[in-house]
N, C-alpha and C positions, 0 to 999 in steps of 0.2 A: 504494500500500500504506500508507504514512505516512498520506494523508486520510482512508483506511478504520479506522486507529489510532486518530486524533484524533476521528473519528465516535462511534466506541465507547465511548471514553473519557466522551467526552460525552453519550450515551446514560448512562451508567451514572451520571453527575454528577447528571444530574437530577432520575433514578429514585433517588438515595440521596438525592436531596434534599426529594424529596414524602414519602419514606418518614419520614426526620427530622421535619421540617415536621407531619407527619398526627401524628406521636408526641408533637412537642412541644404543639402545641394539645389533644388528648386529657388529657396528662397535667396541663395548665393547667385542663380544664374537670375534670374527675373524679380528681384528684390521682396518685401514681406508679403509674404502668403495672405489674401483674401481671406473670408472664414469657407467661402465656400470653397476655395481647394483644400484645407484643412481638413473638411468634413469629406470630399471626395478621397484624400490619400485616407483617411482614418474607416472609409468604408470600403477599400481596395484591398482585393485578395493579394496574395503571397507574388501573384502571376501576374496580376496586372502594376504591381509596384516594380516588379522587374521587366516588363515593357515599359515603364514610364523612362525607369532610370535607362533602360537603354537608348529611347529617344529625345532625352533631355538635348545632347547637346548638339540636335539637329532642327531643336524647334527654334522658332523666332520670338514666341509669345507663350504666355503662361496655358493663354487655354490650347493652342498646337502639343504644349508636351503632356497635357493633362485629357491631352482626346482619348476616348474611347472607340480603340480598332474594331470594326465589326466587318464578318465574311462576306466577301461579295459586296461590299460597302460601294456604293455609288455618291459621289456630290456633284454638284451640280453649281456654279458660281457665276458669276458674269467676269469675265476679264477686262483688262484697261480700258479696252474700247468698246465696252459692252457687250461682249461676245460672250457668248452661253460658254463656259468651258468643262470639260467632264471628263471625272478623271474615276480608277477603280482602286 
């Protein structure tokens, strides 16, 4: 029971620690965190903190590295000159 405590414990150290970790580089690359990116990394799985931190230092903007990848994701924009742009 006690190793099953000590398990937990440590599960839960690490997870507060990538969670940290993911915050403090964010707010190092694009200055102090919002509450709502707070609440977004504090609600992000194991997997999606480790997608974020990988594309941190290809975004431009807080919500670019803070997006949410989805399969087969389509957008749809306008470009400079107004031009429908779409990308996958």
């Amino acid at each position: 029971m006690r190793r099953a405590v000590e398990s937990a414990d440590l599960g839960e150290g690490r997870e507060k620690g990538r969670l940290e970790g993911a915050a403090r580089v964010l707010a190092r690359r694009f200055g102090a965190l919002p509450d709502w990116a707070e609440q977004r990394l504090a609600a992000a799985s194991e997997a999606q903190l480790e997608t974020w931190a990988d594309g941190v230092l290809d975004a431009n903007i807080l919500t670019e590295a803070l997006a949410v990848p989805a399969a087969n994701h389509r957008s749809v924009a306008k470009g400079v000159y107004g031009v429908a742009v779409e990308w996958h």
